[in-house]
N, C-alpha and C positions, 0 to 999 in steps of 0.2 A: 504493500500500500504506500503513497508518496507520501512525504515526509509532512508534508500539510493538510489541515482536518479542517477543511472549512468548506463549506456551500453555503448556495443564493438558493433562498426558494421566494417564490413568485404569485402573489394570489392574483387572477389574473382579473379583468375590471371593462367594466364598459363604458362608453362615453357619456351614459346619461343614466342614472336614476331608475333602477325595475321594482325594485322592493323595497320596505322594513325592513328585511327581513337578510339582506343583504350585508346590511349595518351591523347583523349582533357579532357576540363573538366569536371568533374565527379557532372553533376547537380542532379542529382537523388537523390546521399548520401546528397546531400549540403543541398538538400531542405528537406529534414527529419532531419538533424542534425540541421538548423534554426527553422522548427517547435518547434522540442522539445524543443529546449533553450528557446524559446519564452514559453513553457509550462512549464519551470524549471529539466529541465532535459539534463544533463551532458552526452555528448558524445564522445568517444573517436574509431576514426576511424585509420581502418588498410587499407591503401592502397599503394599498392607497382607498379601499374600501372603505370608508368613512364619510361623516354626515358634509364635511368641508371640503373634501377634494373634487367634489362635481362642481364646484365654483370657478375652479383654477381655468386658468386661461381663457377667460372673458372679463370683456368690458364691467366695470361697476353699474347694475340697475338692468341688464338686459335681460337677467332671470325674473325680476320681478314686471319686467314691460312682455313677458310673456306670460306670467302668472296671470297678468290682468288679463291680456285678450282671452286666453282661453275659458276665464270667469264668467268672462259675458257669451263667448260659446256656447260653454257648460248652461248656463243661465238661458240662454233660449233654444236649444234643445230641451231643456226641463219645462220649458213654457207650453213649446212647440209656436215658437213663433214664427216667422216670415223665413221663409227658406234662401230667399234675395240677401236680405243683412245678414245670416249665418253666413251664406256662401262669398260675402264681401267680407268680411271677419276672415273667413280660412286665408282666404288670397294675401290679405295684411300679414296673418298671422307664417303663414307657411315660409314667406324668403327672411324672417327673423330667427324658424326653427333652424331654416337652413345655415344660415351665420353661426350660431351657436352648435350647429351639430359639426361644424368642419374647423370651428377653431376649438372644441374639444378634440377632434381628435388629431389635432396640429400639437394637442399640448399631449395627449398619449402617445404619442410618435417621439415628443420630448423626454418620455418617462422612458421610451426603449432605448435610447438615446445615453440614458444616465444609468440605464442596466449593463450598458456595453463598460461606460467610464467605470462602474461598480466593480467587473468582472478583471479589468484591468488593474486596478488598485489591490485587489482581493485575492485575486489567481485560486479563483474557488478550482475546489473539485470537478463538481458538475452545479448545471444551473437545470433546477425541479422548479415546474410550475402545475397550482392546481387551477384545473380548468372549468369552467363556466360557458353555459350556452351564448348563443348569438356572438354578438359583438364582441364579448368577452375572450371567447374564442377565435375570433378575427383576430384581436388584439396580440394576443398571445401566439397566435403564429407566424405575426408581423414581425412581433419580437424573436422569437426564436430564428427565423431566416436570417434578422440582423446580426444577430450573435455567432450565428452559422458562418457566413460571410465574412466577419472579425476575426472569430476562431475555431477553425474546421478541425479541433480536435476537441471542443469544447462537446461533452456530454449530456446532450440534454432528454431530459425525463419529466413524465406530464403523468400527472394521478388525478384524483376529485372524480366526485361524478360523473362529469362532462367523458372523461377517460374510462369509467368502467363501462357506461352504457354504449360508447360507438364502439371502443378494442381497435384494433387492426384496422378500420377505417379512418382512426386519427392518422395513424403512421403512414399511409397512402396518401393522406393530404395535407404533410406538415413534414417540418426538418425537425420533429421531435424523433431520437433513437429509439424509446423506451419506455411504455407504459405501462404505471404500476395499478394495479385491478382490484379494488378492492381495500382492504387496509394497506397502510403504504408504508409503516414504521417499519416494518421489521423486513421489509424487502427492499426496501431504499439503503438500509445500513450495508442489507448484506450485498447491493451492488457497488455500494462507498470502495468497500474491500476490493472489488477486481477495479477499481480504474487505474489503467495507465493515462496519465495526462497528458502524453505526449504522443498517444498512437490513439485515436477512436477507435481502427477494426480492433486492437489487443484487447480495450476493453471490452467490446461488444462480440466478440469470440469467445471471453473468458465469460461473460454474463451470460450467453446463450448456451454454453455448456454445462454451468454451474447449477443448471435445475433449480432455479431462485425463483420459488412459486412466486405467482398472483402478477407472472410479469409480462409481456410480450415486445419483443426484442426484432431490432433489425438488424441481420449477419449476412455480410455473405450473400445481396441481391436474394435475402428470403427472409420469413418470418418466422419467431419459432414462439410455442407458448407454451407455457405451465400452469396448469390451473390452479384458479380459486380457492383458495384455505383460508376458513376462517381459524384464527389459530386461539390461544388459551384467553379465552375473555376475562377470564376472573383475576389474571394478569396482567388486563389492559392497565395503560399508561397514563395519568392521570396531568391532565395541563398545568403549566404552571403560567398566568395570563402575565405578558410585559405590562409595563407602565404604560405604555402606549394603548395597547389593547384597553384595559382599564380606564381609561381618559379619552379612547376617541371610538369608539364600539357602543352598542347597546347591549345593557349588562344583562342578556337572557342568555344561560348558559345550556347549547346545544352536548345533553349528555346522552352517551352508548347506553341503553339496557337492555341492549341483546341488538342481535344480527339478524337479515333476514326476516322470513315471515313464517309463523306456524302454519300457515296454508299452502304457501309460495306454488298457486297452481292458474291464479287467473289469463286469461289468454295474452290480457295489452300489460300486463310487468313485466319490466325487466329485473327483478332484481333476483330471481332466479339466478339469472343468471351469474350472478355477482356473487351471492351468498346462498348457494345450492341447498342448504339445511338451515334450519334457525338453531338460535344457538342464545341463551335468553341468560342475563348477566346476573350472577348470585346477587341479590338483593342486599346484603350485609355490604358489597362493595360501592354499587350505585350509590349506598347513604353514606359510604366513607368519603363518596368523589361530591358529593354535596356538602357533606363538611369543609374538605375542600376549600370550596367557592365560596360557601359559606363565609367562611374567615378573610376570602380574599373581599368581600363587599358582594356580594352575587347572591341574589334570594330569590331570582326568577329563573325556570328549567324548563325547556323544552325537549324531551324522551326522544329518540332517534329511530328507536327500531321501525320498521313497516310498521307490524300491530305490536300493542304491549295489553297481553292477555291478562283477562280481571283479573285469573288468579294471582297472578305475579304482580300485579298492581294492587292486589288487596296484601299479599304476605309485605310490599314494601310500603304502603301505608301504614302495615301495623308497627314498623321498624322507627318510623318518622315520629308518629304517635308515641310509641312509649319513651324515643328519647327526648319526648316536645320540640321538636325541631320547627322552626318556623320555617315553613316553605311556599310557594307556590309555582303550580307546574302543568301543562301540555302534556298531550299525545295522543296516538293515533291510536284506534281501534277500530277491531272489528266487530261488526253486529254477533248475538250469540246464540247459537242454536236450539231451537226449542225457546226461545224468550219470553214468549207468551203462557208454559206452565212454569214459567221459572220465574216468574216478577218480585216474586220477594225476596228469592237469591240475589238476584242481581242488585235491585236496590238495597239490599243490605248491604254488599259487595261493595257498593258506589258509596253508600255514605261513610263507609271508613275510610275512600282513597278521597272525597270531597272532603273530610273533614285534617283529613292528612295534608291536604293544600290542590288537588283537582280544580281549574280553574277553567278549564276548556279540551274539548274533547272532539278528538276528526273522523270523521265514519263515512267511508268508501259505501255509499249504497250502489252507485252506478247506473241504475236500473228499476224502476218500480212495476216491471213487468218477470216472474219468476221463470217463464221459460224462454225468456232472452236473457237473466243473469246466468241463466244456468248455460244453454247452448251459446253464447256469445262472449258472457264475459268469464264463465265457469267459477262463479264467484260463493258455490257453495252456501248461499243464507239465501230465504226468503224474503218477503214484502213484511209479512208479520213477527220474522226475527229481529229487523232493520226499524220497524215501528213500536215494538215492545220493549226492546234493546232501548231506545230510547226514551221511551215513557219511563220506566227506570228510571232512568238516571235522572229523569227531569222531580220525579218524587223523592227521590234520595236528595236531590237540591233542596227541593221545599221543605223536609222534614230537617235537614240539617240548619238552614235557614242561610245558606252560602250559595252564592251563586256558580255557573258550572255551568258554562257558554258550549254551544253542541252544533258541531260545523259538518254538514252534510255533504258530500259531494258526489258528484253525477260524471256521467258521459254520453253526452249527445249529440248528433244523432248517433246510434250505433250503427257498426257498421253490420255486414249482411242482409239486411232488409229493403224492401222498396219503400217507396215515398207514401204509399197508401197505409203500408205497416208503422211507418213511421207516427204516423197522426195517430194510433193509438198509443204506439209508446208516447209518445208527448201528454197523453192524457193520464197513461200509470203515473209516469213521473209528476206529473201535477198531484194528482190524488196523493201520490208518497207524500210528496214535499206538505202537503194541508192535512195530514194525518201523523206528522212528525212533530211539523213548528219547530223547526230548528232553527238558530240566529242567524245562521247564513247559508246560502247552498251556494255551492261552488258548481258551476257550469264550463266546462272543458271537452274542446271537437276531441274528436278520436284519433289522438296519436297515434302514430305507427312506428315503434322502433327495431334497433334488431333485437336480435335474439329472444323476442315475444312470439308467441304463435300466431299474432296476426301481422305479424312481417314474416315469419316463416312458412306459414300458411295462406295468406296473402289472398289466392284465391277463392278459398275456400269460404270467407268475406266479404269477396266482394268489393279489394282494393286492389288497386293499379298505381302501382308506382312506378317515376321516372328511373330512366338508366343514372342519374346522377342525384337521384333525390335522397340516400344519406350525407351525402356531403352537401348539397345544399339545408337541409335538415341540420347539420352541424354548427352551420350558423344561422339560424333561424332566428331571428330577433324577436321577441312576444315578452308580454308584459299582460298577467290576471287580468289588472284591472282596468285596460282600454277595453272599448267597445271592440268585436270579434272583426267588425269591418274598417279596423285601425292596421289588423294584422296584417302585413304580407304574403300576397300569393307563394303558394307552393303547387308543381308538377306533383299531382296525387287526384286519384278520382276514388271514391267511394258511395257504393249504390250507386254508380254511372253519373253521380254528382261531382260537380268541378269543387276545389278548396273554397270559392266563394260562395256558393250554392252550401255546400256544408254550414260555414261560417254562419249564413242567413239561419239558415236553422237552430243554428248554438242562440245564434243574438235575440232568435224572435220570441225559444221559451222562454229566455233568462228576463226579455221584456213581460211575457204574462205571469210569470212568477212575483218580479217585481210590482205589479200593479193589484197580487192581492196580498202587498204588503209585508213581504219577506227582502229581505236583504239577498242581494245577491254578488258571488264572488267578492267576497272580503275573508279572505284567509285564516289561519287561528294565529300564527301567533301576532298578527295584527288586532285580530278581536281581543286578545290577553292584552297587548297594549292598552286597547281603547277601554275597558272593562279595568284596568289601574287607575284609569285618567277618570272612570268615574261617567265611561259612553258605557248603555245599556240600552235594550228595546231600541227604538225605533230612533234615540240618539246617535247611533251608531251610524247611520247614512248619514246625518252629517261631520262627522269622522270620517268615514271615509272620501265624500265629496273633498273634504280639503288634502286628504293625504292623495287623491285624482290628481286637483293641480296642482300639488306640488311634483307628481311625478309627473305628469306632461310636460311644464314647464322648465323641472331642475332646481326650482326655486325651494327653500325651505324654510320658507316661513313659518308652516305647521310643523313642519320638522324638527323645528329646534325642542319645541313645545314639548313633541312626545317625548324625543329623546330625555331632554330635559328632565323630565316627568317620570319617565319609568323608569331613570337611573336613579334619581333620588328614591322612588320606592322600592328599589333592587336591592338598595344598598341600605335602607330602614330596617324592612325587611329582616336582609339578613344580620346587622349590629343588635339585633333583640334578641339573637341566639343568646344564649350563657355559654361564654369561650372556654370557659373547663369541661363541659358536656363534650365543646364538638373537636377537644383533644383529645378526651376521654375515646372520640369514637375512633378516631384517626390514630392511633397510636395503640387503639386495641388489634392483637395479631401482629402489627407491623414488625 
């Protein structure tokens, strides 16, 4: 190994504004940069994620001289006023987005620019970047070609989600060598160990021979790969947040409690593919890794696994509970089988993880039609699992007297069906959504990625995709919460419908949903946000109209507010622990 232990890792970033949700902490890099140091290995990260750096490289006031046009947009589309002054509006508004969208990325082309000066100052290793769709993804390939260019022995390796869902289609469309699939600490150290710095094939010879799972390698005009291991969870590596991170992030701590899904069978997931088995993380550790955060100012969690099953959510409730840990926290689940003679199970179940700190909950319905979840999306639960499931949980709130926000999400249209099929499904899903009363339903066209059975099966469906449609896919630029017909065409037909034809379909339930008074597509951990700040019911739309324009715009004027807002109650929160408790937990075993 050479004589020098150091790498550049790269969170990679887009020119404008997608989410909240973008802004919180960055656990991923944190827990790869704590590995390594615990291995002796020096790293120095580029992350520009934060609520201030979407400002750089513009004029002073031209975010907030778009905040305003898009106000009055926003404002008569809500009216439905004169479609004349809307479309005189777009015209003003459109060559001010364009200004602002070419000198951001005048100022990201600056940033690769000063990753080159970085790499020369530094004489890292390798330079690892984690990847993010759209733009993000542009970004990062832009840069990585620069570096390539500068230094054609310089090693470069790409992990994140953006990397485990496309695989071998990044390496086909990028000068990245090397992508790590899945967890990335302990396959990132172990290719640290074969680099030559001074030969790329040595390295990437010695990497493709070395059987370094969870990797995929370019050798040799070939590709070779190793699969997916999730490896000892209850050993996972536990972040340690910079000063930085702590001071320009939102303090919602994205924690592992397991891998994977205990169903991992539905047609449009990929994560199968990623994490072939679940693999659900000892409960005694998860509350040690909130101790943690705890102590570093951190009182808000968002669970990572696909689903985090009651039972494992009620054994770590009762962990939280007995050591009175002040917490509050997110995640995903699945509806429960048989729900409907089970209701007092579950609302028992629920009031011990609401009382634990349960503050909002994401439930993949999909479908309110049962022999399309079942042929289509093989999604395993009923219309009556998916409604009882939640009725639970909504009495376990009541009786608790805590609130425990319950964000529904769909996909429509589906694909396999014709247009005439479709008009009914639009009606199950209505009926779901009015027999649910969830605070939000999230509304999502039907992706197609690889390694899902409906890009594998493709046919079978009823989709047609372009010869270039993953890598156009790859950087696909979309953002939840624009209208569907803000998105970008893509080469993709499903049910013999074009991507715009779909889209219409996604916009036109999300509009009758909306109109019998449900919130639509506002995410969870942004409802956890707005639900801190003290948005509830029907406050929540306007929460979200202003975090709209602030992401159209760039501007963040509401932004500052949330952040503001839920760091101070992140960090309330968590200084109400009693710090002998959560040493007492952190120290027990160690």
């Amino acid at each position: 190994m050479h004589s020098a232990k150091n790498i550049i890792l790269v969170n990679s970033i887009s020119p404008r504004k997608r989410s909240f949700s973008d802004n919180c902490l960055e656990n991923g890099i944190s827990i790869i940069v704590s590995y390594l140091k615990s291995k002796g290995v020096d790293t120095y990260v580029v992350d520009h994620q934060n609520l201030t750096d979407y400002k750089k490289g513009l004029p002073p006031g031209i975010l907030k001289l778009l905040r305003f046009l898009y106000s009055i947009q926003l404002y008569l589309f809500e009216k439905n006023k004169s479609k004349a002054i809307t479309t005189i509006l777009f015209l003003i508004t459109s060559p001010v987005q364009r200004i602002v969208d070419k000198l951001r990325w005048t100022y990201l082309n600056h940033l690769s620019s000063k990753i080159i000066t970085l790499i020369k100052q530094n004489q890292p290793l390798t330079v690892g970047f984690k990847l993010w769709h759209g733009d993000a993804y542009k970004w990062a390939k832009i840069t990585a070609s620069q570096i390539k260019r500068n230094y054609p022995n310089m090693l470069l390796i790409a992990g994140g989600p953006h990397a485990s869902i496309y695989g071998k289609h990044i390496l086909d469309d990028s000068d990245f060598d090397i992508l790590v699939v899945g967890e990335g600490e302990y396959a990132l150290y172990e290719i640290i160990k074969k680099i030559n710095p001074n030969n790329i094939n040595d390295t990437l010879h010695a990497v493709s021979t070395s059987q370094i799972q969870n990797t995929i390698v370019k050798s040799n005009g070939g590709i070779t790969y190793e699969p997916a291991k999730v490896n000892d969870i209850s050993s996972k590596t536990i972040s340690e947040y910079s000063k930085y991170q702590l001071t320009s992030k939102i303090l919602i701590h994205p924690i592992i409690d397991g891998l994977g899904c205990p169903w991992s069978k539905c047609y449009f997931c990929a994560h199968p593919s990623i994490y072939p088995n679940y693999k659900a993380r000892p409960v005694e550790k998860t509350v040690k890794e909130m101790a943690y955060m705890l102590k570093q100012g951190i009182g808000l969690f968002r669970f990572c696994a696909s689903d985090t099953p009651v039972a494992i959510a009620g054994k770590l409730a009762k962990q939280i509970l007995e050591h009175d840990m002040k917490v509050e926290f997110a995640f995903f689940s699945r509806a429960i089988k048989n729900a409907q003679s089970n209701q007092d199970f579950i609302k028992n179940m629920y009031k011990d993880i609401i009382q634990a700190g349960l503050r909002c909950v994401f439930i993949g319905a999909e479908c309110g039609n049962n022999e399309v979840n079942i042929r289509i999306f093989n999604k395993n639960v009923t219309d009556l699992d998916i409604i009882y499931t939640i009725k639970s949980i909504r009495l376990a709130s009541v009786e608790c007297n805590l609130p425990c926000s319950i964000i529904l999400a769909t996909i429509y249209p589906p694909p396999g069906l014709n247009r005439e099929e479709l008009k009914g499904i639009e009606e199950d899903n209505l009926r779901l959504v009015e027999q649910c009363e969830p605070d939000s339903v999230l509304i999502t066209p039907p992706g197609t990625f690889p390694n899902t059975q409906w890009y594998d099966k493709k046919e079978d469906f009823g989709i047609q995709l372009s010869e270039d449609y993953i890598k156009r896919l790859m950087s696909y630029e979309y953002v939840l919460y624009k209208p569907r017909k803000m998105w970008p065409k893509i080469d993709i037909k499903i049910n013999n419908m074009t991507w715009s034809e779909i889209m219409e379909y996604t916009d036109n339930i999300g509009k009758r949903i909306a109109k019998e008074g449900y919130l639509v597509n506002m995410p969870d951990e942004e409802i956890m946000m707005a639900n801190v700040m003290g948005y509830f019911g029907q406050k929540l739309k306007g929460f979200k109209r202003e975090v709209l324009l602030d992401i159209l715009s760039g501007d963040d004027t509401f932004s500052k507010i949330v952040y503001d807002s839920v760091n101070q109650y992140s960090k309330r929160l968590a200084y109400s622990n009693d710090m002998k408790m959560l040493n007492n937990i952190i120290n027990k075993d160690s």
